[in-house]
N, C-alpha and C positions, 0 to 999 in steps of 0.2 A: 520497503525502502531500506538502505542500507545504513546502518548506525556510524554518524557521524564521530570520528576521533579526534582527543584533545591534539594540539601541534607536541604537546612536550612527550603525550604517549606515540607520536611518530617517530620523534629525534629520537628520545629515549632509547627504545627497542635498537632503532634500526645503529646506533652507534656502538652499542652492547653487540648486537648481533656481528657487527664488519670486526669488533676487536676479538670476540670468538672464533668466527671462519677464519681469522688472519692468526688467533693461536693455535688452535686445532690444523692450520696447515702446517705449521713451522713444526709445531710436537709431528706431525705425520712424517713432513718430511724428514723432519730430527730420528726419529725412531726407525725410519727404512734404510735410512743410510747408516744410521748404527748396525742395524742388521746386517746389511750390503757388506758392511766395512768387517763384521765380525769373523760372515761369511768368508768373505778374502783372504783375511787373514787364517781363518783354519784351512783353508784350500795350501793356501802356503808352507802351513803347518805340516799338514801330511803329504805334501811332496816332499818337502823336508824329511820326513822321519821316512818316506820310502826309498829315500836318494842315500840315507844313511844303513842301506841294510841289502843296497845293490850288490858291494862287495860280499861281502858274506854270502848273500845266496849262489851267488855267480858261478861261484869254485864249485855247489853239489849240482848245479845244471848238466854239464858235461865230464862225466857222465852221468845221469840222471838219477839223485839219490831224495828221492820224496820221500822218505821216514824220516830222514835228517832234515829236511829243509823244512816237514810238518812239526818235526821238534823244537826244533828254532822259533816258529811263529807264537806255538804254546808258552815258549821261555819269556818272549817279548811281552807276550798278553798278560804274563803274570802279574810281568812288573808295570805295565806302563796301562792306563784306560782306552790304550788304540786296539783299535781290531786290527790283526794283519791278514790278508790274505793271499796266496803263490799260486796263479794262473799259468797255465800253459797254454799258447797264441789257439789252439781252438777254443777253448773256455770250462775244460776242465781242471779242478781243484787238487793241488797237491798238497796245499796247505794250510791251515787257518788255526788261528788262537782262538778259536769259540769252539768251533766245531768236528768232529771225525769227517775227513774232504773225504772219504769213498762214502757216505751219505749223502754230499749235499750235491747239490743239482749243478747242469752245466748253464756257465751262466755267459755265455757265447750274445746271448740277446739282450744283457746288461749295455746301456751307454754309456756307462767310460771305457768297458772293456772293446765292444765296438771301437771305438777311436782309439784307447791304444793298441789294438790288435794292428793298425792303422799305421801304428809309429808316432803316435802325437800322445801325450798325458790329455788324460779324462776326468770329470767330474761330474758327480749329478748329488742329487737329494732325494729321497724315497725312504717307503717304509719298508724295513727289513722284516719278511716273517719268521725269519729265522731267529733273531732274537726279539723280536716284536717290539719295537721302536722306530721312531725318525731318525735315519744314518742320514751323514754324509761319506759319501766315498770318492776316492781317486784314487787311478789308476796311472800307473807311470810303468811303460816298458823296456824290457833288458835285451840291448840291440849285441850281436855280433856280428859283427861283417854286414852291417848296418842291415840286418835281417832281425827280426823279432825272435826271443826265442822263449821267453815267459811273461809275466806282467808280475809286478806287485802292487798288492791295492790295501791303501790304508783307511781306515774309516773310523769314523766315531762319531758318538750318539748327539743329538741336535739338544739335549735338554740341558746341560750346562750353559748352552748361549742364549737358550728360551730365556731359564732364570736370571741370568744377567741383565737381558733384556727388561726382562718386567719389574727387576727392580730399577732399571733406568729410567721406562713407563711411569710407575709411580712419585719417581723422585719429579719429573716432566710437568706431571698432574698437576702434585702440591704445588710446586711456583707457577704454574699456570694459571688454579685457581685464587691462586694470592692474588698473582697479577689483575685477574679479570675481577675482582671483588675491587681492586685498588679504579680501576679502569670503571666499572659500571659507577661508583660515586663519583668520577670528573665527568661523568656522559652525564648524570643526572642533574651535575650544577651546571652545566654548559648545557645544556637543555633550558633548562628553567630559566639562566641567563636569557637564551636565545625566542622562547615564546614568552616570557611575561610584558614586553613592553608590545608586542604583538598581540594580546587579550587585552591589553588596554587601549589599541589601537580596535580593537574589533568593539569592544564597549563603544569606544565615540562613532565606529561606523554603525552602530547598531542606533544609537541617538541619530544621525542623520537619517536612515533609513524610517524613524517615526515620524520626522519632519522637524527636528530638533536643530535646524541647518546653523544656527547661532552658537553651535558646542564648540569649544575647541579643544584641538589633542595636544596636548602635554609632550615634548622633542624627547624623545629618549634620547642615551648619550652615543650609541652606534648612529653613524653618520649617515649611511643610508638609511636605513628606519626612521631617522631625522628628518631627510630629506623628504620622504614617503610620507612622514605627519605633517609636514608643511604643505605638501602636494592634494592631502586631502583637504585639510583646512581650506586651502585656493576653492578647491572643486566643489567643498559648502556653499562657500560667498557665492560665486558663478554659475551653481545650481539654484541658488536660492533666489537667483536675480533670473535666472531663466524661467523658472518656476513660475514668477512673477507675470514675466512676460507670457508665455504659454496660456495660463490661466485666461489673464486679462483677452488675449487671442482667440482661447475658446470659448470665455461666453459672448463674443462678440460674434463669433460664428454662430453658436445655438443660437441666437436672438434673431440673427438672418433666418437661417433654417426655419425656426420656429414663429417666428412674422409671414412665410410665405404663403404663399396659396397653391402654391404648386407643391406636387410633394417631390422627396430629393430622395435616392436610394445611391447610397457607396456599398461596392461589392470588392472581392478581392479577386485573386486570379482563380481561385477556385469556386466563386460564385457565390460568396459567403457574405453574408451581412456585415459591413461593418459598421455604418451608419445610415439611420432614419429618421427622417423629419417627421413630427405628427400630421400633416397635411396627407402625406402619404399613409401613415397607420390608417386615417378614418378613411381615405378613399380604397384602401383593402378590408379592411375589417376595424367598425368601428368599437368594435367591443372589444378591443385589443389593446397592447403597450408596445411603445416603441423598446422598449428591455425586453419582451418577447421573442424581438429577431435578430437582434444582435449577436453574433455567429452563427447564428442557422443559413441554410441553405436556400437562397431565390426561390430555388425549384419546392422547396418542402412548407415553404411558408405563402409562396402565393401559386394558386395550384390553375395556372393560366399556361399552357404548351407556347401560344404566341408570344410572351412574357421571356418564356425562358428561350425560345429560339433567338430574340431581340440581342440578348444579353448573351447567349454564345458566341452569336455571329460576332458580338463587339471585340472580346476576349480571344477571339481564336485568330481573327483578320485585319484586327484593329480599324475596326470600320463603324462610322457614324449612322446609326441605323433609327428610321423616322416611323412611325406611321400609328393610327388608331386600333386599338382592342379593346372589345367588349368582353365588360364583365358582368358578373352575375352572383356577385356577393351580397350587395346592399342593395339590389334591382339590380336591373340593366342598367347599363353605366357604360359609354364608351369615353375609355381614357386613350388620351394622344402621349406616346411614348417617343420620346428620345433620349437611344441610348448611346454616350461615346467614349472613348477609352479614356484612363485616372491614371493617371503619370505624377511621380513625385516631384521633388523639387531639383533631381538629378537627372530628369525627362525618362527615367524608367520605369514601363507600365507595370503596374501595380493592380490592374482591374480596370472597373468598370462605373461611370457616374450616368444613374438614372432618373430622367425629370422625367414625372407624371404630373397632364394636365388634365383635367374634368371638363368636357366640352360635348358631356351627355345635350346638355340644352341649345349649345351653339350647332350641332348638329342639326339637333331637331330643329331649331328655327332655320337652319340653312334649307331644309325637307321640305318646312314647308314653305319657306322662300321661291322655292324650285315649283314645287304642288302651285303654288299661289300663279306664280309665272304661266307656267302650262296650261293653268287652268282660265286665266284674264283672254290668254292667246286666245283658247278653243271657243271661251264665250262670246268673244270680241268675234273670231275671225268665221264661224258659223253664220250669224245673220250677217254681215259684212261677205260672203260669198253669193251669199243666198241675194244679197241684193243689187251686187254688182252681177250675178247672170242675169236676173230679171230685165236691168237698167241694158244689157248689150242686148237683149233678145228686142226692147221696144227698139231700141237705136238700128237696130236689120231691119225692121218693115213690120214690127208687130203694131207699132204706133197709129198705121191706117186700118186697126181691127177697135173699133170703139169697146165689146164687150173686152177682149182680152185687155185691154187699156187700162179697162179700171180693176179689172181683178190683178193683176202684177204692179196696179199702185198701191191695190191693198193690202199685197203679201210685202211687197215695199215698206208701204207704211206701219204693218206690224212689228217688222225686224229693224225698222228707225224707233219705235216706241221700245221695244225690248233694249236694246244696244242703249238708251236713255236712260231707261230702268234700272242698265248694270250700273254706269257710268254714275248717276245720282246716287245709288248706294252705298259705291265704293266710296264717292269725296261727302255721304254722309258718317261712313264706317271713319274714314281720317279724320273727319272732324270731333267725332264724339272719341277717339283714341290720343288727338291731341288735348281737351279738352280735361279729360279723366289724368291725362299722364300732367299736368298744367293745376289738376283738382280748381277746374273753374265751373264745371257745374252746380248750377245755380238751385237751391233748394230752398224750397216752402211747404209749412203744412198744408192738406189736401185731403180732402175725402177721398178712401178709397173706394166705397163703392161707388160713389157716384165716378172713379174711372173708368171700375172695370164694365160699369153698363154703359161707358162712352165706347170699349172698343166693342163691347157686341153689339152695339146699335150697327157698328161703322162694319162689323163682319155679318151681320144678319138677312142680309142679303143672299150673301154664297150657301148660309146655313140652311134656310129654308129652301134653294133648290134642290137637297139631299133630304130634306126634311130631318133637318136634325136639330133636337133641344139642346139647349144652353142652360147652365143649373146657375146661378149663381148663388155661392156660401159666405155670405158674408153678413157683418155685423153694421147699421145701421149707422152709427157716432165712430167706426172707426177710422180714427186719421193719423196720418204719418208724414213724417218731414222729408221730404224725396223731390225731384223735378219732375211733376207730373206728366209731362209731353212726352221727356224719353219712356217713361216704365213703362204711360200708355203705350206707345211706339211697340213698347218689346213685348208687351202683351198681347197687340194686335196680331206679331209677327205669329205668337205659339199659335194663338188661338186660328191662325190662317191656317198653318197647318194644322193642326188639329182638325180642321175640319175637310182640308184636302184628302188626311190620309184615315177620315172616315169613314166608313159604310152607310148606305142608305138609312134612315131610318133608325139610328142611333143616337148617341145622346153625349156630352161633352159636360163633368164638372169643375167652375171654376170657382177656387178659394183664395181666401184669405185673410189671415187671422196673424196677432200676435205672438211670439213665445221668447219669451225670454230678453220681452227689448227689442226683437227684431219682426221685422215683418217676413211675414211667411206668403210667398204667391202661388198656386199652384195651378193647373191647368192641365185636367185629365180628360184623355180620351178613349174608349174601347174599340180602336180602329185595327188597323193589320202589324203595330207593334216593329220592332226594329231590331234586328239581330244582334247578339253582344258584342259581337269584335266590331262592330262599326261605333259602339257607343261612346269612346276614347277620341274619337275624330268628328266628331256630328259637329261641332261647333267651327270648325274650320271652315274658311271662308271656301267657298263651290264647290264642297265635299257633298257627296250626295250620294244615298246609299242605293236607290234606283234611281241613276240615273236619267233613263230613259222614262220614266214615267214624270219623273220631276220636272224634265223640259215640255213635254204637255202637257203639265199643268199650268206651266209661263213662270214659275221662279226664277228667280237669278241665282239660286246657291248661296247668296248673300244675309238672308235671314236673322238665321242661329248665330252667325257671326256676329249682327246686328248688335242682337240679345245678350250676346256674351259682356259685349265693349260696353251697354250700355249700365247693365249691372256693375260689370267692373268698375265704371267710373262712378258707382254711388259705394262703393268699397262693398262691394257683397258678392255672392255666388250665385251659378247658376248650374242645377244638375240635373238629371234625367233618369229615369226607373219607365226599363220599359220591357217585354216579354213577347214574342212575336207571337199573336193571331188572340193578343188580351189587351194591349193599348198601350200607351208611352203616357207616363205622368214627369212632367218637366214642371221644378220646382226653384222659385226663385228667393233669395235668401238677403235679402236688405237688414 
């Protein structure tokens, strides 16, 4: 991260730096235009001194006497620091004060001689190798008959104006650096002026910022940072009373949220948690925190496809999306989701608000609502067919056959006693469900065994056409406080079947003993045993795991339902341990 800086190391520098670049321009451009100006001036200079030496050469031009006019330029160069030099219009040397001209080179490719070979005066700047220095030189040519007919070219060396220059530089420097020394201490007080009532402005925002909303800032005397400290002071008071509000706001929310039984999930436009109810934690994972998901991802915290397709669909179409999903975290679990789009208070969508409902059980009782229906229908409408053909066949002419007469009133009359059978069941299944749910059954102590050998008196009938014993394990004095009528009832019920789904010649033990305060009933039999995945459903009213053999035996399905409501209404359980082709031990728990 990048190192935050003081405000007076901002001003500071940056005011230092603009009064630098603004003297380093003025010396730049002060020193070029010296130069410029100095330039110019020698340019002037040796046109001058070559305009003073036209006469003179002019006379040995015609006719052409270059020993004299070489002589002349040596006499010149004695006395004065110019170089002369006597060109003739192609660029050979007749003369010069430095140097013997039948050595020196033609200098035709020179640019000033160029230009005034031309007819105009020339100038340029270069380094001469010939005396090995920085010249300037000009050229100015000697016209007759406005035809060229030599040049003279005066030059001299560039270090005399270097030095002057640099001691101009120098002199530039020092008041420069006076100035900027003078300049960096008014930047540094006007600096300090300008951030210290700003760091004492930052002190009281730093106090608000702990929640210190009661500080006040001190008006410094600049008008607007005046203004600025009274601006913030406002924004304390107004924050501190917002705050107020806010708060009180949000735990009046959490206490909704967290009262509810539904669980609530806010998401954002990216599908990220922003708030959760615990209602909804424990119906995803009870072993969780609601700080767990708080910005995490829908998708990565509850790992359900239907879940997050819900919650796209909402976010991408702004559409109100219903329906059940089964889960599989704490059991099977089908939760009823509704997901619909989370608009601010400026109605612009913001994500997505999810209510989960638990209706794992309101399912299941709908199932077996539906099981229940379907199945009163088939019991009801099977002898109810069966007796209404009977009853049309006597009404066609079977009436004048005496033997068929009484057989179709028999098969009549067994599916009028069955259709009884259910019917009596079912308003006695109501009555002991109202009854239990009402806790009006009525309880007295009782000897238990003298019950359980009231229901096998009352089943020993059916037991000895199979030839099958009855054991019974019980204790002599023991008694218990219960409704004797119903337990017998539901004892009767096992023990019927227990002995329906016996085998010949087998044997059936019935217990019952104490543990723990409670009475223990059991009722084992070694018959044909009953498959696991039916063992979850056996108690359901006309659930029946062979069908087809059940209805020949004359049950209603209504039994185990019996058993179940009647325990239930003495607050106890009833359960089942059983292993197919080793016997079903159904144990009751008072």
């Amino acid at each position: 991260m990048r190192k935050k800086i003081k405000l007076i190391w901002q001003l500071y520098p940056s005011y230092l730096l603009i009064i630098l670049i603004s003297m380093t321009a003025i010396g730049w451009y002060s020193i070029n235009s010296l130069k410029t100006f100095y330039l110019d001036q020698t340019v002037i200079y040796l046109k001058d001194q070559g305009h003073l030496l036209e006469h003179e050469i002019f006379q040995y031009l015609t006719p052409l006497n270059s020993k004299y006019i070489d002589t002349i330029c040596k006499s010149i160069g004695r006395d004065s620091s110019i170089r002369v030099s006597i060109l003739l219009p192609n660029g050979d040397v007749i003369g010069d004060s430095e140097k013997n001209p039948s050595i020196m080179d033609n200098h035709s490719d020179r640019p000033e001689i160029i230009k005034a070979s031309g007819g105009n005066s020339g100038s340029s700047i270069r380094y001469s190798r010939t005396i090995k220095k920085n010249m300037m030189y000009v050229a100015i040519p000697l016209k007759k008959n406005n035809k060229t007919i030599a040049i003279i070219r005066t030059s001299i060396p560039l270090t005399f104006i270097d030095n002057k220059l640099k001691s101009i530089e120098f002199q530039i420097f020092v008041g420069g650096l006076i100035i900027a020394l003078l300049a960096s201490g008014i930047s540094l007080y006007i600096s300090r002026r300008i951030s210290r009532p700003i760091e004492e402005m930052k002190i009281g925002a730093e106090q608000f910022a702990k929640g210190n909303l009661s500080f006040k800032l001190h008006a410094p005397n600049t008008k607007e940072l005046a203004s600025l400290c009274e601006a913030m002071n406002q924004m304390a008071v107004h924050l501190k009373n917002r705050i107020k509000t806010v708060l009180h706001q949000q735990n009046e929310i959490e206490s909704i949220l967290s009262s509810m039984i539904e669980g609530v999930i806010a998401v954002d436009k990216e599908a990220r948690i922003l708030n959760i109810n615990n209602s909804a934690v424990n119906m995803i994972n009870k072993a969780s925190k609601s700080d767990d998901y708080i910005g995490k991802s829908i998708q990565e915290k509850i790992r359900n496809i239907a879940v997050y397709e819900f919650v796209k669909e909402t976010l991408e179409n702004k559409k109100i999306m219903h329906g059940d999903v089964e889960f599989n975290i704490n059991g099977k679990q089908i939760i009823n989701i509704c997901s619909t789009p989370l608009s601010d208070s400026m109605k612009i969508p913001i994500g997505a608000l999810i209510v989960l409902n638990d209706v794992t059980q309101l399912r299941h009782l709908e199932n077996i609502r539906k099981d229940f229906v379907a199945n009163v229908s088939h019991e009801i409408r099977t002898p109810l067919t069966t007796i209404n053909g009977f009853v049309e066949t006597l009404l066609s002419g079977a009436m004048k056959n005496p033997d068929e007469n009484e057989r179709f009133l028999k098969i009549i009359d067994k599916h009028v006693k069955r259709l009884t059978a259910i019917i009596e069941d079912l308003l006695q299944l109501a009555k002991i469900e109202q009854n239990g749910a009402n806790k009006k059954i009525s309880r007295e102590s009782g000897d238990i065994r003298d019950m359980i050998i009231s229901t096998v008196q009352v089943c020993e009938l059916k037991a000895n056409d199979k030839n099958i014993t009855i054991n019974v394990l019980c204790d002599e004095n023991l008694s218990y406080n219960l409704n004797i009528p119903l337990i017998e009832q539901a004892v009767v019920n096992l023990l019927d079947n227990a002995i329906k789904y016996s085998e010949k010649n087998s044997k059936i033990d019935i217990q019952a003993k104490l543990e723990a305060n409670n009475l223990m009933i059991s009722i084992k039999d070694y018959g044909t045993g009953i498959p696991k995945e039916h063992l979850s459903r056996l108690f359901e009213r006309f659930y029946r795991v062979d069908k087809a053999r059940s209805r020949k035996m004359g049950g209603t399905g209504l039994g185990l339902a019996i058993v179940k409501h009647i325990v239930q209404a003495h607050e106890g359980s009833v359960n089942v341990e059983s292993f197919p082709g080793k016997g079903s031990n159904f144990i009751i728990k008072i």
